[in-house]
ROTIMAR-473532 format. One record per atom (N, C-alpha, C): atom name; x, y, z. Coordinates in Angstrom, 1 decimal. Layout:
<pts>
PT name     px     py     pz
PT   CA      X      Y      Z
...
</pts>
This chain:
<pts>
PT name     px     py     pz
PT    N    0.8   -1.2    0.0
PT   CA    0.0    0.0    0.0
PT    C    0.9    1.2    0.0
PT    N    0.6    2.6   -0.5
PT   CA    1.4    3.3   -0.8
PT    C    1.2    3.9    0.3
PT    N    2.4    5.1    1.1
PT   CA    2.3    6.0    2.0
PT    C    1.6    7.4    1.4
PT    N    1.9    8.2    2.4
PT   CA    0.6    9.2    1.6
PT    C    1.7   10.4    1.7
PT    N    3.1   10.4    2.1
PT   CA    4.3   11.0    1.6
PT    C    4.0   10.8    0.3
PT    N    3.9    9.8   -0.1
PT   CA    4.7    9.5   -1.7
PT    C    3.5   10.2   -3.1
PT    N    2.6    9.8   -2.6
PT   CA    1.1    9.9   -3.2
PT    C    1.5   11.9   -3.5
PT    N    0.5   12.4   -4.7
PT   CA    0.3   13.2   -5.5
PT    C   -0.6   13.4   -6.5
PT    N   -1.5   14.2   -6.5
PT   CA   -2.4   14.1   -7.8
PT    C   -2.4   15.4   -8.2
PT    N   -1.1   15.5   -9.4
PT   CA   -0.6   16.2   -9.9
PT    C   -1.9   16.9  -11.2
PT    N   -2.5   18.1  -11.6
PT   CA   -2.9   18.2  -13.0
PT    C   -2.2   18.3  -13.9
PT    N   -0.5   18.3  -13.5
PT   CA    0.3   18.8  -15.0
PT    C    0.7   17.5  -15.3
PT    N    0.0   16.2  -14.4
PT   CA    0.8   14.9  -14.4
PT    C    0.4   14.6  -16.1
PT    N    0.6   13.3  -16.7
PT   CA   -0.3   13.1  -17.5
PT    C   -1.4   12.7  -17.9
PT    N   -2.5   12.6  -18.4
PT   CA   -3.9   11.8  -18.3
PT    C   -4.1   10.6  -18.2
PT    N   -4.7   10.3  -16.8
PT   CA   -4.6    8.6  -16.9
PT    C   -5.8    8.0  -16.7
PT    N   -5.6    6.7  -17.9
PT   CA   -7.1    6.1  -18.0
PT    C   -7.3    5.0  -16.9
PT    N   -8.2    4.6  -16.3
PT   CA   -8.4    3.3  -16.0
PT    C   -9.6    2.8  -16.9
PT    N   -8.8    1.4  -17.5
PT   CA   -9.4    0.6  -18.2
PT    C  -10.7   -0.2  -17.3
PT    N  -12.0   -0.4  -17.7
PT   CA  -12.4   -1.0  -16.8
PT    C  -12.0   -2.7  -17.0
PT    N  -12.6   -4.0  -16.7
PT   CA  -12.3   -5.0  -17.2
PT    C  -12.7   -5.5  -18.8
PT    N  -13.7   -4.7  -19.0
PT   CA  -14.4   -5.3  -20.4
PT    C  -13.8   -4.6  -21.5
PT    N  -13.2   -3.2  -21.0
PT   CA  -12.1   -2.5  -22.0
PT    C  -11.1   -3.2  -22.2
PT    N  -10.1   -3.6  -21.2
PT   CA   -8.9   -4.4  -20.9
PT    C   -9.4   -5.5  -21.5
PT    N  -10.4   -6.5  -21.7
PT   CA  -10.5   -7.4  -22.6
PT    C  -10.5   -6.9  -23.8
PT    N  -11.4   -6.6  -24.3
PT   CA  -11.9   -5.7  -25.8
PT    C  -10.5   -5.4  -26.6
PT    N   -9.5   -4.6  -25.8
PT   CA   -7.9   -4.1  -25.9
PT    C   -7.2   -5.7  -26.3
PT    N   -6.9   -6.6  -25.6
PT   CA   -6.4   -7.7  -25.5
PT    C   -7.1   -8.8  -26.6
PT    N   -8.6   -9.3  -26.8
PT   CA   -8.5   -9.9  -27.7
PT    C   -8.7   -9.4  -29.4
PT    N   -8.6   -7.9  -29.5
PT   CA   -8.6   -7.5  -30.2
PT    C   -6.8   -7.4  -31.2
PT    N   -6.1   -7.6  -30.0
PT   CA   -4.5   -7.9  -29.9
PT    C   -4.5   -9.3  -30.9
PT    N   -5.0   -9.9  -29.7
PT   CA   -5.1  -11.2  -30.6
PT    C   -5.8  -11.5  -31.9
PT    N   -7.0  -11.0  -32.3
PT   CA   -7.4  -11.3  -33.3
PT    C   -6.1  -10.5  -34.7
PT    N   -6.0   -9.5  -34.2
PT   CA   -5.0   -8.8  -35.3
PT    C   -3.8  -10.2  -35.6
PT    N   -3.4  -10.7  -34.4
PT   CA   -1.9  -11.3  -34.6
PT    C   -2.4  -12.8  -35.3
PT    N   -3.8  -13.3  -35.5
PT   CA   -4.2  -14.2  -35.9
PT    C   -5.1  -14.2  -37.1
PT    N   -5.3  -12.5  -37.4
PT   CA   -5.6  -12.4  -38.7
PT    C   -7.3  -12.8  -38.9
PT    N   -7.5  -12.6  -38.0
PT   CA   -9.4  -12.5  -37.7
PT    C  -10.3  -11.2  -37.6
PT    N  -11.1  -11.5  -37.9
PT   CA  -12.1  -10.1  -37.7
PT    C  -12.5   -9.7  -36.6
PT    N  -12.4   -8.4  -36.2
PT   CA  -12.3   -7.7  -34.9
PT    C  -14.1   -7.4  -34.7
PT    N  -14.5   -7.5  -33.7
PT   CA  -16.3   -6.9  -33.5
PT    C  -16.0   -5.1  -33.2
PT    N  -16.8   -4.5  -33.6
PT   CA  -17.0   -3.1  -33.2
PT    C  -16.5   -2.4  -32.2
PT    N  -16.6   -3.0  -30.5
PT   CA  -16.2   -2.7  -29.9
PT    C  -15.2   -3.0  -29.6
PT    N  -14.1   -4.2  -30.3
PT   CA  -12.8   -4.6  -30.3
PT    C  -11.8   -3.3  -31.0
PT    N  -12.5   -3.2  -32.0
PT   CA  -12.0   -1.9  -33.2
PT    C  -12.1   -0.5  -31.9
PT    N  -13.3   -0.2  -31.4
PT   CA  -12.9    1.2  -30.6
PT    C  -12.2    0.5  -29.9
PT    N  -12.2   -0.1  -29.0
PT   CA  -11.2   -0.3  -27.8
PT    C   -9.5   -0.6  -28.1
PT    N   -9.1   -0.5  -29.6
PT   CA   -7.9   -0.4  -30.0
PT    C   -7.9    0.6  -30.9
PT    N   -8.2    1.5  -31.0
PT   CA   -8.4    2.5  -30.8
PT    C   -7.8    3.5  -30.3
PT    N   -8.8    3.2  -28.7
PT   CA   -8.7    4.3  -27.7
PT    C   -6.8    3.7  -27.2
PT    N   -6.7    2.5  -27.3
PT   CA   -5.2    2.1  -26.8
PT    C   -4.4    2.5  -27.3
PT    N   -4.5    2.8  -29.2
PT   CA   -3.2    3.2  -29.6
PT    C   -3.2    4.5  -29.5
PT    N   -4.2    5.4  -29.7
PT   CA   -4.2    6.7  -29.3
PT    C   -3.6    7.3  -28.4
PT    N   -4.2    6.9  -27.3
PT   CA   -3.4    7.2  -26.1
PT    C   -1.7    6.8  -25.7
PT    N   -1.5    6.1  -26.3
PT   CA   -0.3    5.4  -26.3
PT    C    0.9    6.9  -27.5
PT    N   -0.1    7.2  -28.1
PT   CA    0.6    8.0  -29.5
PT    C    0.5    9.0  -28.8
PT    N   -0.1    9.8  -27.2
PT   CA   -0.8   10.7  -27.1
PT    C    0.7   10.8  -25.6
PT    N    1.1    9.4  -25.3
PT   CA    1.9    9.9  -24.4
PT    C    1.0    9.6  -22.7
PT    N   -0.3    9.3  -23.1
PT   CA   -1.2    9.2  -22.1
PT    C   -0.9    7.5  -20.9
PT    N   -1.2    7.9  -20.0
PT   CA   -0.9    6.3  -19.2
PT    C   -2.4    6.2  -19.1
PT    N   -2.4    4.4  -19.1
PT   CA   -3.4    3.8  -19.2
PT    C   -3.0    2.6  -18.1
PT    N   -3.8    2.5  -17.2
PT   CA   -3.9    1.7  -16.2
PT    C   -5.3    0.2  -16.4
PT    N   -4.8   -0.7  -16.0
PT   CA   -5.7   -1.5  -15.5
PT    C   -5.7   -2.0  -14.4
PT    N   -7.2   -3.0  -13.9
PT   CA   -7.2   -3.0  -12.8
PT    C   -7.2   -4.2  -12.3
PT    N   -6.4   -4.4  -10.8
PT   CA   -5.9   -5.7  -10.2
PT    C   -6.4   -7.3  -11.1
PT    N   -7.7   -7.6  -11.0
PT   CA   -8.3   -8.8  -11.7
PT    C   -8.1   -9.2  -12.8
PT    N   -7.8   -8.2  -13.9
PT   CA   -7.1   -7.7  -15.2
PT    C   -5.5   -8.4  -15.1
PT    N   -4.9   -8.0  -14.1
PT   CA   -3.3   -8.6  -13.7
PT    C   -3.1  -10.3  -13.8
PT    N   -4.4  -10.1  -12.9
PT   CA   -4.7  -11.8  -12.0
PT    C   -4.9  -12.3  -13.2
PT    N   -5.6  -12.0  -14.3
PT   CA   -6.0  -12.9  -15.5
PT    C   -5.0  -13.5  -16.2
PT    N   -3.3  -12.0  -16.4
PT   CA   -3.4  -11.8  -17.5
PT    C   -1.9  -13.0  -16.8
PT    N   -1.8  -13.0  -15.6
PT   CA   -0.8  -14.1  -15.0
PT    C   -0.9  -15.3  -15.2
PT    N   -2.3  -15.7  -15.2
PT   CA   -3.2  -17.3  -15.4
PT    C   -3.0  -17.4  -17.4
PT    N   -2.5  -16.4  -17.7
PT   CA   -2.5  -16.9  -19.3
PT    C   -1.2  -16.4  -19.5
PT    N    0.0  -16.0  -18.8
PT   CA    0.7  -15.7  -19.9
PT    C    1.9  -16.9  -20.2
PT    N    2.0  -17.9  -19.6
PT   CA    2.7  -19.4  -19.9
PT    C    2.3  -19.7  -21.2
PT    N    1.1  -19.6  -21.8
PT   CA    0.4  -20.2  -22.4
PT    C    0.7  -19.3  -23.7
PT    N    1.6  -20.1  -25.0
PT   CA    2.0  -20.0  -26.2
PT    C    1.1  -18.6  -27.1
PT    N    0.1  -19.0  -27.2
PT   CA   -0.7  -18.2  -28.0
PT    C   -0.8  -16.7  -27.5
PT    N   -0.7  -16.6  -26.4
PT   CA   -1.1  -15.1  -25.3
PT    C    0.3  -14.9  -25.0
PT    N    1.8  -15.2  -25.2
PT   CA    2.5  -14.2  -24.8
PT    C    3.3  -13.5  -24.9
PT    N    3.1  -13.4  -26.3
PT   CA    3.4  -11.8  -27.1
PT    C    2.6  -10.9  -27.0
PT    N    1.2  -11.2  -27.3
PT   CA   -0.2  -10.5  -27.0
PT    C    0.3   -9.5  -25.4
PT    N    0.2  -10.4  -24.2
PT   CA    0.1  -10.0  -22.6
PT    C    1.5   -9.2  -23.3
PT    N    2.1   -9.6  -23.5
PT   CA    3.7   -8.8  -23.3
PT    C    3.2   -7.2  -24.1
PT    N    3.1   -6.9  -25.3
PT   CA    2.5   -5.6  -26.0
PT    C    1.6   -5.1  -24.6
PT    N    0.7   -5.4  -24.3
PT   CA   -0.2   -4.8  -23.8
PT    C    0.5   -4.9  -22.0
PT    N    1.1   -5.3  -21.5
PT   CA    1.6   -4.6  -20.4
PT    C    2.8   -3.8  -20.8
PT    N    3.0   -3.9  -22.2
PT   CA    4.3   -2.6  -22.3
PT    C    3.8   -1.2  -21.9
PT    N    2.6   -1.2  -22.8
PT   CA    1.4   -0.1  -22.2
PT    C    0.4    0.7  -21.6
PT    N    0.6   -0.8  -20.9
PT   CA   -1.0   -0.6  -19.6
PT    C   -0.2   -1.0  -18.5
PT    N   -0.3    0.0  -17.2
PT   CA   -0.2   -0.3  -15.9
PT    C   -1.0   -0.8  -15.1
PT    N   -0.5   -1.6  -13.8
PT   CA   -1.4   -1.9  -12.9
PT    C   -1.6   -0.7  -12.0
PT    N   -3.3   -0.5  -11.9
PT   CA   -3.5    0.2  -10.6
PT    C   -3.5   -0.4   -9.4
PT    N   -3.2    0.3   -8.2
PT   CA   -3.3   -0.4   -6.9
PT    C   -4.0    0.2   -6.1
PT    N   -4.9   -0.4   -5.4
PT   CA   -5.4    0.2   -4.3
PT    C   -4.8    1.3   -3.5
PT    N   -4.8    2.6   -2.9
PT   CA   -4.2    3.0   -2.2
PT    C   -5.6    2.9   -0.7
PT    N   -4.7    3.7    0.5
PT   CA   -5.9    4.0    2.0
PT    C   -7.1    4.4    1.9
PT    N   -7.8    4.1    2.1
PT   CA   -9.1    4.8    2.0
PT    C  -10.1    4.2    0.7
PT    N   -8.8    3.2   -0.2
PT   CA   -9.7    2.6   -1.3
PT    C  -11.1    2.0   -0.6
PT    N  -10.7    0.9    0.2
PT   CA  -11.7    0.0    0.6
PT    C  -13.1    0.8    1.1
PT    N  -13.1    1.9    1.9
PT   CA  -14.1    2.8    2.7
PT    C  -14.7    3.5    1.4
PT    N  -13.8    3.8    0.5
PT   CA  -14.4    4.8   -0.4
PT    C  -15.5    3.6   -1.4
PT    N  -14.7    2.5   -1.7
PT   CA  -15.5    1.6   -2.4
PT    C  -17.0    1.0   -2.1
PT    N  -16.8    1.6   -0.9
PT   CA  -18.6    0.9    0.3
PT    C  -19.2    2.1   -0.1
PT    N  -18.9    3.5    0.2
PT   CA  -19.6    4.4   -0.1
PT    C  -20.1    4.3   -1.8
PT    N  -19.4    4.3   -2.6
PT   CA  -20.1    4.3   -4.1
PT    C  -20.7    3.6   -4.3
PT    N  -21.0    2.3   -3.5
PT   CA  -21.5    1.3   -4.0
PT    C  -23.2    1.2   -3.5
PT    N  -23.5    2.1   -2.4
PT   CA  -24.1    2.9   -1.7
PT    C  -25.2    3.6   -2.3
PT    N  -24.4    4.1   -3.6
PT   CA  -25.0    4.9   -4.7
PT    C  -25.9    3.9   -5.7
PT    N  -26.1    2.8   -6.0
PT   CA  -26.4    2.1   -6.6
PT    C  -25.5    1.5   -7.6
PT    N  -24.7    1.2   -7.5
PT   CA  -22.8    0.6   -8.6
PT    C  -22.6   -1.0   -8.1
PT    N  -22.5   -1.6   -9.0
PT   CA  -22.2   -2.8   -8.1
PT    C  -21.0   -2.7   -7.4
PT    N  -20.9   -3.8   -6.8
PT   CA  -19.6   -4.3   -6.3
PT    C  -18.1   -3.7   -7.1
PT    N  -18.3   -4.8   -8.4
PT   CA  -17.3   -4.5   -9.2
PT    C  -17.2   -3.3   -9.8
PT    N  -18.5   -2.6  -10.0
PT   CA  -18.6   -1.2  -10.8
PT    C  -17.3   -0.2   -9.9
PT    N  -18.2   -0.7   -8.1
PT   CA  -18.1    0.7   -6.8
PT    C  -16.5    0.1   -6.9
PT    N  -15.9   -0.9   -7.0
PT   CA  -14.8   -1.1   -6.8
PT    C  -13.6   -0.5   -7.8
PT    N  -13.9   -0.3   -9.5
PT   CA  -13.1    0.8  -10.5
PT    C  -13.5    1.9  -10.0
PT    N  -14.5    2.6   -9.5
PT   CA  -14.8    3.6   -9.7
PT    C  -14.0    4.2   -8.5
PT    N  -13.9    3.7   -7.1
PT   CA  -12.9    3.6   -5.9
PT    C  -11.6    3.8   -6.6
PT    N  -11.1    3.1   -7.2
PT   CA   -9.5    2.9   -8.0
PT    C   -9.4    4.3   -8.8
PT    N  -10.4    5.0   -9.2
PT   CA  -10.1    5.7   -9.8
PT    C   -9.9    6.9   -9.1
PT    N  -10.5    7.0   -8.1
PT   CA  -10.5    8.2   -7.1
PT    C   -9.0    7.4   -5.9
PT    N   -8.8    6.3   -5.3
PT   CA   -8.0    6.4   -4.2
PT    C   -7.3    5.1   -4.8
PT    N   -6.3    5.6   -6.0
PT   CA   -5.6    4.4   -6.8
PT    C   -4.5    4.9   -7.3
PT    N   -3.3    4.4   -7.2
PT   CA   -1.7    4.9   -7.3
PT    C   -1.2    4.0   -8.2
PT    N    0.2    4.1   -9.2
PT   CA    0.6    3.3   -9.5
PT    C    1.7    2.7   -9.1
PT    N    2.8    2.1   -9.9
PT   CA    3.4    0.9   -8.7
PT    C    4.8    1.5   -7.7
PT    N    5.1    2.7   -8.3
PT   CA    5.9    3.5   -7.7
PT    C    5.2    4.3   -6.1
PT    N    3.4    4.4   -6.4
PT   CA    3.4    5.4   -5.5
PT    C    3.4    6.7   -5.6
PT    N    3.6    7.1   -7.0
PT   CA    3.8    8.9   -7.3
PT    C    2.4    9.4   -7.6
PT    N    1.3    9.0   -7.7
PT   CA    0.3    9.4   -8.5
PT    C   -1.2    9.3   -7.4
PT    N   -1.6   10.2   -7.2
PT   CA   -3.1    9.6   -6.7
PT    C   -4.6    9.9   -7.8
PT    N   -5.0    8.4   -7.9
PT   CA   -6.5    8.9   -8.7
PT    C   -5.9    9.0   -9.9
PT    N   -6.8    9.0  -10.8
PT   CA   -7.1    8.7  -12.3
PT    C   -8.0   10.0  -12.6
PT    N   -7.7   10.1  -14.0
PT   CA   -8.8   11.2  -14.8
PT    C   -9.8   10.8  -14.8
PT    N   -9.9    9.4  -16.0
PT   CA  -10.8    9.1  -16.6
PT    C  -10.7    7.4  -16.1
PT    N  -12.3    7.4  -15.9
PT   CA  -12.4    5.5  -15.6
PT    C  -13.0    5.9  -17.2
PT    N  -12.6    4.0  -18.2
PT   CA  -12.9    4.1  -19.6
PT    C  -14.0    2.9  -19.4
PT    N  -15.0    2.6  -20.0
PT   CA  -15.6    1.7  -19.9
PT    C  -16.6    1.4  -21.2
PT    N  -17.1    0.3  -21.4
PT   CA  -18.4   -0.1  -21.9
PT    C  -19.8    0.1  -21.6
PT    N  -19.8    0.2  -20.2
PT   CA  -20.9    0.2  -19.4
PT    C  -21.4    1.0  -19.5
PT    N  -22.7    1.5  -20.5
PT   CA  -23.3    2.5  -20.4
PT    C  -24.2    3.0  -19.1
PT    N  -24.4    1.7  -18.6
PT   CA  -25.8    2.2  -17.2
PT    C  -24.5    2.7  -16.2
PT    N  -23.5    2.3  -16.0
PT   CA  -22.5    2.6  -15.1
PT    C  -22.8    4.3  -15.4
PT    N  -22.0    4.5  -17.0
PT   CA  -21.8    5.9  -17.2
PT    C  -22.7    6.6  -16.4
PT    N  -24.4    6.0  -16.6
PT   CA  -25.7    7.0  -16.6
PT    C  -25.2    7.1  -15.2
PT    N  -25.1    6.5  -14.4
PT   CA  -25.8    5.8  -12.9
PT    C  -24.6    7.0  -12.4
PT    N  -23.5    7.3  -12.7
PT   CA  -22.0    8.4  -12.6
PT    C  -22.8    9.1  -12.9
PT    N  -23.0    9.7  -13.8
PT   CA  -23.5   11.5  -14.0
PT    C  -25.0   11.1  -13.3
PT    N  -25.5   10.7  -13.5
PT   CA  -26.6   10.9  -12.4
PT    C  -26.2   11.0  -11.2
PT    N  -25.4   10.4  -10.6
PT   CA  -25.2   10.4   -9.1
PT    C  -23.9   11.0   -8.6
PT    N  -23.2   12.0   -9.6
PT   CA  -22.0   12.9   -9.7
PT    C  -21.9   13.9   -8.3
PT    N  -22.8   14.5   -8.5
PT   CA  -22.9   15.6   -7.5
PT    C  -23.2   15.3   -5.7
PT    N  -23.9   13.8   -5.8
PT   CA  -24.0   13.5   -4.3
PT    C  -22.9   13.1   -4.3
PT    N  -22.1   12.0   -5.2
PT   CA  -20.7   11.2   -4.8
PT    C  -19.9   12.7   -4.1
PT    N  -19.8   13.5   -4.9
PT   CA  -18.8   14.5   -5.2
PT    C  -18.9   15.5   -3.3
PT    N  -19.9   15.6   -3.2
PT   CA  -21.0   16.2   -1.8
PT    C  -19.6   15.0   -1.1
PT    N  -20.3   13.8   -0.9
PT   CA  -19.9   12.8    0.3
PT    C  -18.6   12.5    0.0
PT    N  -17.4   12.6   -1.2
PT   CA  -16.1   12.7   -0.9
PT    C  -15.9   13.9   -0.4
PT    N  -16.3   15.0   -0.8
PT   CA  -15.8   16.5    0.3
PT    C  -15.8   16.4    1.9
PT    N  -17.3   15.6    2.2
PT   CA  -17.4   15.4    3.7
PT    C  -16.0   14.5    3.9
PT    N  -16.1   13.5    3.3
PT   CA  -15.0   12.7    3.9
PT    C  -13.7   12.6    4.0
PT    N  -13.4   14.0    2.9
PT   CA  -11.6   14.6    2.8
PT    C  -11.9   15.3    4.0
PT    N  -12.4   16.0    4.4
PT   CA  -12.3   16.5    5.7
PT    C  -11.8   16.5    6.6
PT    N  -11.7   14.9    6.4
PT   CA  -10.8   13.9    8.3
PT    C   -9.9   13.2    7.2
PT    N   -9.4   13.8    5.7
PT   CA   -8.5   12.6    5.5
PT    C   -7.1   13.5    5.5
PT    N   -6.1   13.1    5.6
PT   CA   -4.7   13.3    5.9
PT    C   -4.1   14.0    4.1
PT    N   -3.5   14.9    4.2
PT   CA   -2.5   14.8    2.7
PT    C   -1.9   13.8    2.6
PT    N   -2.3   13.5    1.2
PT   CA   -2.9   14.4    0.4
PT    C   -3.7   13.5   -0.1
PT    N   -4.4   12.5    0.8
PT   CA   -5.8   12.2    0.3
PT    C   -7.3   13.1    0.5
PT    N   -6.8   14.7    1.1
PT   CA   -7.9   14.9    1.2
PT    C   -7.7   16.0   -0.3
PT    N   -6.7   15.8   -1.5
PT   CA   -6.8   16.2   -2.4
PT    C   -7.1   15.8   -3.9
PT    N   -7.6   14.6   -3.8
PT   CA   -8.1   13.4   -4.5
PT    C   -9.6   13.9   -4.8
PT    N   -9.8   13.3   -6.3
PT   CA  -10.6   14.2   -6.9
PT    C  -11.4   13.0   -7.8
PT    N  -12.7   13.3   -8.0
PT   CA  -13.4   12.4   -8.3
PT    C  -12.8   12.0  -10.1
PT    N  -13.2   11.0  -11.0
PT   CA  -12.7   10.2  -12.0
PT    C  -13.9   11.1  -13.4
PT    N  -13.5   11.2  -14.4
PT   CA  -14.4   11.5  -15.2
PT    C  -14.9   10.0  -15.6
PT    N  -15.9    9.6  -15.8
PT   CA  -16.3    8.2  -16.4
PT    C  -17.3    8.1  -17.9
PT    N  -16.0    7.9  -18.7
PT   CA  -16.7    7.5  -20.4
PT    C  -16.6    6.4  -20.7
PT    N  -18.1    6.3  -21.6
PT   CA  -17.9    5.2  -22.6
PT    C  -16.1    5.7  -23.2
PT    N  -15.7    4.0  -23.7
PT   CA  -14.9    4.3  -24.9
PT    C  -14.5    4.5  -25.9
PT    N  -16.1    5.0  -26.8
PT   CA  -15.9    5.5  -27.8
PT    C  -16.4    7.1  -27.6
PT    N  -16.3    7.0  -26.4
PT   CA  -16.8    8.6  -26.4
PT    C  -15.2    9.1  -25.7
PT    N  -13.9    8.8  -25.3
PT   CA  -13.3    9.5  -24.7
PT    C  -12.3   10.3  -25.4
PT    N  -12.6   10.0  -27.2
PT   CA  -12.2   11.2  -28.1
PT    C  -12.5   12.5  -27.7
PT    N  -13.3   12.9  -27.6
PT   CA  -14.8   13.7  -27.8
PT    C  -14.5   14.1  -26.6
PT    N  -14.5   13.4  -25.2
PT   CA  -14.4   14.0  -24.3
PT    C  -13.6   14.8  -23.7
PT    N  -12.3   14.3  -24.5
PT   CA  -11.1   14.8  -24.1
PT    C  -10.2   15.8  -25.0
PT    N  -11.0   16.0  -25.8
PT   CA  -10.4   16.5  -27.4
PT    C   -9.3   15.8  -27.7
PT    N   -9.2   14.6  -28.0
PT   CA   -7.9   14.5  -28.6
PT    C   -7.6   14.5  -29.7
PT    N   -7.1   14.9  -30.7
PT   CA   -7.2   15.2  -31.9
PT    C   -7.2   13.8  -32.6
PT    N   -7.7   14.2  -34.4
PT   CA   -7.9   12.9  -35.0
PT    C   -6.8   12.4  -35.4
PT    N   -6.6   10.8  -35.8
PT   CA   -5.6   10.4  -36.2
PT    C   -4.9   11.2  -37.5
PT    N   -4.2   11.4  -38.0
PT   CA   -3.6   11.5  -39.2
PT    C   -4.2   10.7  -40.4
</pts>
């Protein structure tokens, strides 16, 4: 777990995505269909995409713990490990930082599942493996009811992290809530200009 010496949530840092799990797949078998010379589905196509982009953009892109655990259970295995190897050249693990677990009960509170309240936690009280960074820009996802269920329920989350930075220590009480897009909307949201 990171100390909260180390921790920082810089805006001049650079933009960081957290992939949810269905992006991180989408990204990955879309890896593989390329290297196997198969036809990609729609959301394989945006979700590589949004990876190379960001990658061209200089941007970090995180995934999250389960994502790791997966990508460990396959990378022995012939077919997956050039694929896992590209894509963690790329994509970092996020880690839970203090206050993940507390903050994860509260959003979930909101109506988010489990797994939802649990990215969306990572994205607000989530470091990476060094420890320099607190919190994420953008959680990226598929999940449109997630999206709705986030901007509908923005302003109370936002209310009850203020109450709760109150009693939190630096510089968790400067952690800032996650923007959350679809990912075919995180062009658009972020202006990032079009490919060439």
């Amino acid at each position: 777990m990171a100390t909260s010496t180390s921790l920082r949530r810089g805006m001049s840092d650079q933009t960081r995505f957290l992939l949810d799990t269905v992006t991180a797949r989408r990204i990955l078998e879309g890896l593989l269909k390329l290297a196997e010379g198969r036809d990609l589905t729609a959301e394989e196509v945006v979700a590589l995409a949004l990876y190379e982009r960001a990658g061209s953009h200089g941007l970090r892109q995180f995934m999250v713990p389960s994502t790791e655990s997966v990508l460990r259970r396959l990378e022995d295995r012939p077919r997956y490990t050039a694929m896992i190897h590209l894509f963690r050249q790329h994509v970092e693990v996020a880690f839970p930082t203090r206050y993940f677990k507390r903050w994860a009960r509260r959003v979930q509170g909101y109506g988010f599942t489990p797994e939802d309240a649990g990215v969306l936690a990572l994205g607000t009280f989530g470091t990476d493996q060094e420890a320099r960074i607190l919190g994420m820009h953008v959680v990226v996802t598929f999940d449109q009811p997630m999206v709705t269920q986030w901007a509908t329920q923005r302003a109370a989350i936002q209310a009850h992290l203020a109450a709760m930075q109150q009693d939190l220590p630096m510089p968790y009480r400067q952690t800032a809530l996650p923007r959350v897009l679809r990912s075919e909307d995180v062009d658009r949201g972020l202006n990032l200009p079009s490919p060439a």
